[in-house]
N, C-alpha and C positions, 0 to 999 in steps of 0.2 A: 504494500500500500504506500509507504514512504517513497520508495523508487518510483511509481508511479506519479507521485506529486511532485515531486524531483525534475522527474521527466517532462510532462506536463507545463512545468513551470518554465523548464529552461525553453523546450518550443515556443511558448507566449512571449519570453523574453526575445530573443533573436530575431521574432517575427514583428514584436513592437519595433523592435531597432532599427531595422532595416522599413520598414513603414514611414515611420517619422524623420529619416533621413533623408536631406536635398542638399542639392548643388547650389552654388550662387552663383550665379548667371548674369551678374554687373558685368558690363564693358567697361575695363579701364579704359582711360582715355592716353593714346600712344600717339605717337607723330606717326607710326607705320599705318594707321585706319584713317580712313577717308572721313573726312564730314559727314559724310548720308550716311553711315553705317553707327554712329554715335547716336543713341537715345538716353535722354536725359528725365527720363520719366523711369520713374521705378514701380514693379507693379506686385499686392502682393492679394493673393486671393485664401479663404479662407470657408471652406464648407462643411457643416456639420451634421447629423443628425444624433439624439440621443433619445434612447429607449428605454425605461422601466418600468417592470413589473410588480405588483405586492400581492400576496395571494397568504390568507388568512386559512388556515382550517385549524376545525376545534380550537379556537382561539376564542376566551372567555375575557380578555382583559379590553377587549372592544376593538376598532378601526373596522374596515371595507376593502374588501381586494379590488386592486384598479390598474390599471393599466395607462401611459401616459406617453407622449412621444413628442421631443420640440425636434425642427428645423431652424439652423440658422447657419448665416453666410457671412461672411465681413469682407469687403473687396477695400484694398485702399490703392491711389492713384499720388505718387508723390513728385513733383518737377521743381528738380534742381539746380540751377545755373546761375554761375556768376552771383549776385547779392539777391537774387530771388530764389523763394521756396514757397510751393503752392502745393498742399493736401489735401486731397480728397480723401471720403471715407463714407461708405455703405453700408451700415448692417441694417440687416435682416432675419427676422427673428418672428417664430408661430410656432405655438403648442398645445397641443389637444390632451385633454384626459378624459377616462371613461371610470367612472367609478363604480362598482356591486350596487343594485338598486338606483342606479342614479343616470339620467341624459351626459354626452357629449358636452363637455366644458370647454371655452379656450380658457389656457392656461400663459399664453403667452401672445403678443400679436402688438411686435414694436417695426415702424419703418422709417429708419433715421437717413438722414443725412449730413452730414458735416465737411465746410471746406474752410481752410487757414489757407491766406495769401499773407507771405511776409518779405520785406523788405529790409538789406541792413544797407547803411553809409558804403562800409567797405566787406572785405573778404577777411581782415585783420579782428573783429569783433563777431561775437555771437549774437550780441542783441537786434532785434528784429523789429521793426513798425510791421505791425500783423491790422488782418483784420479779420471778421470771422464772420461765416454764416453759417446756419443751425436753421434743418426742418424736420419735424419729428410728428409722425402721425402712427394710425392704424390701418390694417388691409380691412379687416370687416364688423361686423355689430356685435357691440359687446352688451351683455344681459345682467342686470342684477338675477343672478341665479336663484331658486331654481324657476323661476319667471323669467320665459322666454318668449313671452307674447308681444313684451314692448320693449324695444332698444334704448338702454340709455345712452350708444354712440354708434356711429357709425362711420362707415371707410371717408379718413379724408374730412371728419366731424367728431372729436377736435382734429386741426392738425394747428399746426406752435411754428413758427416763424421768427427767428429771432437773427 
């Protein structure tokens, strides 16, 4: 039984490792590459889903077996040159639960956006004249549960502007 979890373990390990491992894929900048072959945007993408389940039996001290599932993504878009640095940023984020005796919840349902433009004097300093937008809403109708007849919001109702 120990060898077996031994064993087991080392597979998940090796298999995480090489999963989560990437290349960086930046072009230095060389006198030997041409102008058009330089991109000055850096891009980094980010997609997830995660899964849990709870499942009660003969379980006297209370809770509900349920089942729950979020989706989410993060893309960021970053452009760097000379005393400018402009960032973009994505996420993206829905989650649904199902609970023993109970309707289809969301559990989660963010749709952001965020971009920093900043400027410095020179290349010599770090500090930055930024400036910032922010928009932050929802994909669909969300419910004071377990009332589902009337929407307290809806896709796009709020959405935040700042």
């Amino acid at each position: 039984m120990r060898f077996l979890f031994i064993y087991y373990f080392l597979i998940a390990f090796f298999v995480s490792k090489n999963i989560f491992s990437q290349e960086n894929n930046i072009i230095p900048y060389s006198k030997n590459v041409s102008n058009d072959t330089i991109s000055y945007w850096i891009k980094q993408n980010k997609v997830g889903f995660d899964f849990t389940q709870i499942a009660f039996v003969n379980w006297n001290a209370g809770g509900a077996s349920s089942i729950s599932g979020l989706a989410k993504a993060n893309f960021v878009r970053t452009y760097c040159r000379k005393n400018y640095k402009w960032e973009n940023e994505l996420i993206v984020r829905y989650g649904l639960n199902k609970q023993e005796g109970k309707e289809l919840q969301k559990t989660d349902d963010v749709l952001l956006f965020n971009s920093t433009f900043g400027y410095r004097k020179d290349t010599l300093t770090n500090w930055y004249y930024s400036s910032k937008f922010n928009f932050n809403t929802q994909f669909t109708n969300g419910y004071a549960y377990p009332n589902t007849s009337i929407s307290i919001s809806k896709p796009f109702a709020p959405a935040y502007l700042f």
